[in-house]
C-alpha positions in Angstrom: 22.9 6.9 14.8 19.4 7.7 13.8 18.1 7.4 10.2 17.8 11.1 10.2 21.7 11.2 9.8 21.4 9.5 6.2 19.3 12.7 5.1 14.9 10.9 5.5 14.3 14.0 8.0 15.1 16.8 5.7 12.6 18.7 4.2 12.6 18.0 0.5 14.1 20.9 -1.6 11.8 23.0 -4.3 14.2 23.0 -7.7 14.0 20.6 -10.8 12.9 17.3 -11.2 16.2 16.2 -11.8 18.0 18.1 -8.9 15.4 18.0 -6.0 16.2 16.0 -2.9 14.7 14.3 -0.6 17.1 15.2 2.7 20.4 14.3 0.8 18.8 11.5 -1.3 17.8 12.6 -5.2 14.2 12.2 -6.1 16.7 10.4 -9.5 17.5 7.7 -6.9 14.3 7.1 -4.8 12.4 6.7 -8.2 15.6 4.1 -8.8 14.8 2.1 -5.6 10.7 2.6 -6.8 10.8 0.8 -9.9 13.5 -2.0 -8.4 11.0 -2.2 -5.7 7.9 -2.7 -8.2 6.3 -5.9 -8.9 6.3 -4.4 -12.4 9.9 -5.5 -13.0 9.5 -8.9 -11.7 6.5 -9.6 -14.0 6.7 -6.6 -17.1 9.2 -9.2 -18.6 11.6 -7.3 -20.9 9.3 -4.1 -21.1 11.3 -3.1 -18.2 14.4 -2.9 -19.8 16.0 0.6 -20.1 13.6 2.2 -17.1 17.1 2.2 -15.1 19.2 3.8 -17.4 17.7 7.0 -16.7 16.0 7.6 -13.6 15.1 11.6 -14.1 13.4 10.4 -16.9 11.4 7.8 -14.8 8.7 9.1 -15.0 8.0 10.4 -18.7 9.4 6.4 -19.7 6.8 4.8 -17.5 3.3 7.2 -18.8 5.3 6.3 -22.6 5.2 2.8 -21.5 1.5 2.6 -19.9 0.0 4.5 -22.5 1.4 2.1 -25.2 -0.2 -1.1 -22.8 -3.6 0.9 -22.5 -4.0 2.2 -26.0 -3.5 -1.6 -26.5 -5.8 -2.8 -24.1 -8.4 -0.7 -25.6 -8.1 -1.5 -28.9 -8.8 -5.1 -27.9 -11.3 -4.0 -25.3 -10.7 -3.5 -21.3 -11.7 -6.4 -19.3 -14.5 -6.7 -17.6 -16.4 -7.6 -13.8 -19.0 -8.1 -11.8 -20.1 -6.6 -9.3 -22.8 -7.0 -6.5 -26.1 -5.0 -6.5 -29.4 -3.8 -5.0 -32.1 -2.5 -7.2 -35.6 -2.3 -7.3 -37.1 -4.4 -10.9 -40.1 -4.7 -13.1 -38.7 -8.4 -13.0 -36.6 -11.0 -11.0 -33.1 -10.8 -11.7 -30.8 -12.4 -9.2 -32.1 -13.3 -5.5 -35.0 -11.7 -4.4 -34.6 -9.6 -1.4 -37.5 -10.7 0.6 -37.3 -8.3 3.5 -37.0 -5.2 1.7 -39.9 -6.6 -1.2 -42.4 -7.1 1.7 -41.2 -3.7 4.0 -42.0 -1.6 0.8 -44.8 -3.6 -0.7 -43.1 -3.7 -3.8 -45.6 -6.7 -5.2 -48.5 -4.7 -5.2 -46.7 -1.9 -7.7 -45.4 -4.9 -10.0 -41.9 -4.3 -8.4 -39.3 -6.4 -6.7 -35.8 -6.2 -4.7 -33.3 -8.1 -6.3 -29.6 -8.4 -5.5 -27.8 -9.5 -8.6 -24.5 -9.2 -10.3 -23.5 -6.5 -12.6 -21.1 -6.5 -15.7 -19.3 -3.7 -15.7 -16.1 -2.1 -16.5 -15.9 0.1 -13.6 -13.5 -2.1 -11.9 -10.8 -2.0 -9.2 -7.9 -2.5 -11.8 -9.9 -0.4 -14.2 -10.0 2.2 -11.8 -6.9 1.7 -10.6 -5.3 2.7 -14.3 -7.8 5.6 -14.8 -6.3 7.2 -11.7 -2.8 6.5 -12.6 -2.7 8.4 -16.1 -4.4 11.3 -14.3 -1.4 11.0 -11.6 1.1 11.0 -14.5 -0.4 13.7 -16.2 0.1 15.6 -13.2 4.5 14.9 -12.9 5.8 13.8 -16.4 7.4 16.7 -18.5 6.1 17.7 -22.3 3.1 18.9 -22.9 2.5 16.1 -25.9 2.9 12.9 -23.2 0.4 14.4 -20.3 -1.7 15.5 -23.2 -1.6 11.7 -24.1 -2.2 10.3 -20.5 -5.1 13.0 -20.2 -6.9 11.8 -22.9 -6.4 8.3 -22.3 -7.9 8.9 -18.5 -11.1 10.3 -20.4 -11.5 7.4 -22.6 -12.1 5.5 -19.6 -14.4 8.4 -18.4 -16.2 7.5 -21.6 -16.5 3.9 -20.6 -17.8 4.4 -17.3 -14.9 4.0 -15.1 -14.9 5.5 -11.9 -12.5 8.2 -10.5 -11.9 6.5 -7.3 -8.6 5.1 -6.7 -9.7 1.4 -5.4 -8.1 1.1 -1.7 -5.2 -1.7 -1.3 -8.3 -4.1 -0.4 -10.4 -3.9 -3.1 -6.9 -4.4 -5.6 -5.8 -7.6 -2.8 -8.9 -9.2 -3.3 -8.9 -8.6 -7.3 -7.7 -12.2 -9.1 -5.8 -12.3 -12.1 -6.8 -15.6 -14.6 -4.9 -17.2 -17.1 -6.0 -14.2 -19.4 -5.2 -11.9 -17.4 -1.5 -11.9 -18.2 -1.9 -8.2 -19.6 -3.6 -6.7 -17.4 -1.4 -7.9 -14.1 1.5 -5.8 -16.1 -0.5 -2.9 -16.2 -1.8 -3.2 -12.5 1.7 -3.3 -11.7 2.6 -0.6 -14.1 -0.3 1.7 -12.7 1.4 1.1 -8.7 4.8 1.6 -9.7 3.4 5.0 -11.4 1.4 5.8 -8.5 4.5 5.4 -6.2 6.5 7.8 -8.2 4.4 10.6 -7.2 5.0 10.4 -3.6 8.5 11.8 -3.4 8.0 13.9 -6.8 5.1 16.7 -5.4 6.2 20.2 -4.2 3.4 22.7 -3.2 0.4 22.7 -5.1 -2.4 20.3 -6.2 -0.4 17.2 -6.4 0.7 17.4 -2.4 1.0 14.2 -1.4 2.7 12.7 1.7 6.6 13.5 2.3 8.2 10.0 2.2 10.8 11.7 4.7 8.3 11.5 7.5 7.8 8.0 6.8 11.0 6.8 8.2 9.5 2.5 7.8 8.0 3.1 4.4 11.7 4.3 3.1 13.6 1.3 5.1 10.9 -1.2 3.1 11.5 0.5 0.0 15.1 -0.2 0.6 15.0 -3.5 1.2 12.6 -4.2 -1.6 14.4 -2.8 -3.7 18.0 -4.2 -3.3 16.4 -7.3 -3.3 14.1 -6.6 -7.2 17.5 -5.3 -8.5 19.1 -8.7 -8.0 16.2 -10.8 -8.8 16.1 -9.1 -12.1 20.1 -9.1 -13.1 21.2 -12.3 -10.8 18.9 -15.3 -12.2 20.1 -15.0 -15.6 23.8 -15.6 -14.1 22.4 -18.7 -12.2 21.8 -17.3 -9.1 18.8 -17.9 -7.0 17.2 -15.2 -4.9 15.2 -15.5 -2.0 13.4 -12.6 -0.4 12.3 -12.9 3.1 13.2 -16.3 3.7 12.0 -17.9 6.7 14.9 -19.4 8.6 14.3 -22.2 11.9 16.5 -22.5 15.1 18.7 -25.6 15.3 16.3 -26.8 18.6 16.8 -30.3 19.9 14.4 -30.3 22.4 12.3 -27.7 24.4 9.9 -27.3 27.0 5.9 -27.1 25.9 5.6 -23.7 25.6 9.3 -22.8 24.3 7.8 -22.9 21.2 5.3 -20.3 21.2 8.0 -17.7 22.9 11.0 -18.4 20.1 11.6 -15.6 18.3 11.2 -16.0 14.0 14.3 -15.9 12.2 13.8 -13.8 8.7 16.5 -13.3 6.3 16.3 -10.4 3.3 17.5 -11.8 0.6 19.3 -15.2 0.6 21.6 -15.4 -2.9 22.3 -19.1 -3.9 25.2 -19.7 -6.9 24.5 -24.1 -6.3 27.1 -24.2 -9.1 29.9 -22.9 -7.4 28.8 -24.1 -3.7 28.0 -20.4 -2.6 25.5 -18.5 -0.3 25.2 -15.2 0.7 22.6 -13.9 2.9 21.9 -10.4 2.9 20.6 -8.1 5.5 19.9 -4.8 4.6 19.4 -1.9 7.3 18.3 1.9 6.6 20.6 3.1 8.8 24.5 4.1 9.1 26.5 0.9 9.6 29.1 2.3 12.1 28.5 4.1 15.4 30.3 6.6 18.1 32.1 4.0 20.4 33.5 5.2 23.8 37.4 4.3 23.2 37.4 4.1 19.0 36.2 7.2 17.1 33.3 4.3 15.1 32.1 0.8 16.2 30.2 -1.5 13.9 27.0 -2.2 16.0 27.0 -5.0 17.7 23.4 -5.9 17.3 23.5 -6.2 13.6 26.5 -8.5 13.8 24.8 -10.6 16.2 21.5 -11.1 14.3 24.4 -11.7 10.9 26.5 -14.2 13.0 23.0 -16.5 14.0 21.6 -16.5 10.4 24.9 -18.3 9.0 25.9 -20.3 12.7 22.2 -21.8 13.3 21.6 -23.0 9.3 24.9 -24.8 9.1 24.7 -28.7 8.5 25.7 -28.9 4.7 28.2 -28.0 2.2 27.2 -25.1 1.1 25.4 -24.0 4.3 28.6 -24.4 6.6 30.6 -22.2 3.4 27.8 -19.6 3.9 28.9 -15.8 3.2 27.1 -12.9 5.6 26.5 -8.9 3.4 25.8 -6.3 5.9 24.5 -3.6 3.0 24.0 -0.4 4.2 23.0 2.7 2.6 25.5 6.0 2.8 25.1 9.5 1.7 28.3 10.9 0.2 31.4 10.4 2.3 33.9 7.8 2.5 32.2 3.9 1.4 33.0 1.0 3.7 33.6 -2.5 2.4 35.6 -4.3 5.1 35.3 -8.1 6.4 36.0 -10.7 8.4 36.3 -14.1 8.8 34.7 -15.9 11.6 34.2 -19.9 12.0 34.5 -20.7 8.5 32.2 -17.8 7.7 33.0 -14.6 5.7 31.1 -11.9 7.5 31.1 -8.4 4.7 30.3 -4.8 5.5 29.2 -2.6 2.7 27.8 0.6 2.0 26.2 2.1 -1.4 26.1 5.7 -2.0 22.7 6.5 -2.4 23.8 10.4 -4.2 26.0 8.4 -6.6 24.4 8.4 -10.0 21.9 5.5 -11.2 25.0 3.6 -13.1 27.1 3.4 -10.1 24.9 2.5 -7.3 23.4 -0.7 -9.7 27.8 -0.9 -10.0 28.5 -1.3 -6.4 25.4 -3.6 -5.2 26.9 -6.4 -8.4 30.4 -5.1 -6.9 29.6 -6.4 -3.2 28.5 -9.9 -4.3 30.5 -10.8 -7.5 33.7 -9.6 -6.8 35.9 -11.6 -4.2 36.5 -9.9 -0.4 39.4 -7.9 0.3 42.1 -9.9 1.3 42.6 -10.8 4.8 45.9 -10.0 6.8 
């Protein structure tokens, strides 16, 4: 079944921020699997706390939230850079840029080229936060918040920030020092409000990409954000959560060359309770988790219980290893949810599905519900 049956392919309906959809799937709920997805909530500490509750309001609680860092960060002054640059000088500065200062004949006017480094504020994360309180401006609701975020965005006009939104390079290759610890919550802050826009735009000056017609953006942001969700509400219960865990085949021996043909092995998130001697690895698909089948009216497909079946077979060789639990975790749009499972070779294999039009409360119920509470019992 394609992943246009789960509602991605629809065009996205015009009505209220609350109400609009995206196919089946509330703008409410993408924002949801946004801001479980952001590296803001892995690193904002408890400033995070409460975004969930309310995901309509989203995006009004994040610009209250970065305007309260920024109006901070400015009091204290923005943080600075350097960046590379050319210019013609009255005196050396820098390196001298012996080709161009010969080419011209700069000498004989007094003049040099220099290449040097600037101090400036108009950096890539500076940037980076201008843009996202003129984004915000744009989506939240009250006239008194995108008043706030609009004058905020000129402050740093004032300052001599730039309006360009720096490219997923330019913020890759930005560092973050010990300092810094400020400023890496309001980078993530500034992507997670960036990323709220996407699914949020109807016609008009804030058109931006239909995350519908991205069918591997949405499957990422699913993933992601399953796994977020129960890095953020699982460690404090002593669990420990892996995200794309790298997993090795059980070889004994192989020819020269096997190795550079063997397929990787990549888990999506790997759950770990060491107390109680319990595993559960967790593969998540975008996709409906039964199919047509030729004699049955729905098959579970096969292929996703394969892959399941060698992640928990080829690891086995300790305690808690040979014990290991298997989640299939699926995604559903209204309709019946399935949790069934099965136990094969000492393994617990579980097939879920969340309800991705169920409100905020229950879907964050039902992905605890599918990894706290015991299987259904077997016949």
């Amino acid at each position: 079944m394609p992943v246009e049956s789960l509602g991605i392919a629809a065009a996205p309906e015009k009505r209220s921020a609350g109400d609009r959809t995206i196919g089946r799937i509330p703008v409410r709920n993408l924002w949801l699997l946004m801001l479980y997805a952001s590296e803001f909530i892995r690193i904002g500490g408890e400033a995070w706390i409460g975004l969930d509750e309310d995901p309509e309001d989203l995006p009004n609680l994040v610009a209250e939230l970065l305007c309260r860092i920024v109006e901070k960060r400015l009091r204290r002054n923005l943080s600075s850079g350097y960046q590379n640059r050319q210019d013609v000088l009255t005196r050396v500065r820098g390196r001298i840029d012996v080709l161009q200062t010969e080419r011209r004949r700069l000498l004989e006017r007094g003049r040099v080229a220099c290449r040097f480094e600037h101090l400036t504020l108009d950096t890539p994360r500076n940037r980076l936060v201008r843009s996202a309180l003129e984004t915000l401006a744009r989506i939240v609701a009250g006239h008194d918040l995108q008043y706030r975020c609009r004058r905020l965005g000129a402050d740093f006009v004032a300052l001599g920030v730039g309006p360009r939104k720096p490219t997923a390079v330019e913020m890759s290759a930005d560092r973050f020092g010990r300092r810094d610890a400020d400023d890496r919550a309001t980078v993530a802050l500034s992507e997670l409000a960036h990323d709220l826009a996407l699914p949020a735009e109807d016609a008009g000056s804030n058109l931006l990409f239909a995350p519908n017609r991205e069918e591997v953006w949405v499957r990422r942001l699913y993933e992601k954000a399953v796994a977020g969700f129960y890095q953020v509400t699982l460690r404090d219960r002593g669990w420990d959560v892996q995200a794309g865990r790298q997993l090795s085949w059980p070889v004994d021996a192989g020819t020269t060359g096997m190795s550079e043909i063997l397929p990787g092995m990549r888990t999506d998130i790997v759950l770990t309770l060491r107390a109680r001697e319990r595993r559960i690895v967790i593969d998540t698909k975008f996709s409906a988790i039964v199919t047509p089948g030729w004699y049955r009216a729905e098959l579970l497909k096969s292929g996703y219980l394969y892959q399941i079946y060698a992640y928990l077979r080829s690891q086995e060789g300790d305690t808690i290893a040979d014990r290991a639990e298997g989640l299939l975790l699926h995604p559903a749009i209204g309709g019946q949810l399935v949790d069934e499972a099965v136990r094969m070779q000492g393994h617990v294999i579980r097939f879920s599905t969340v309800d991705l039009s169920a409100t905020a409360a229950e879907i964050r119920q039902r992905w605890l519900h599918v990894v706290e509470k015991p299987v259904l019992q077997f016949n």
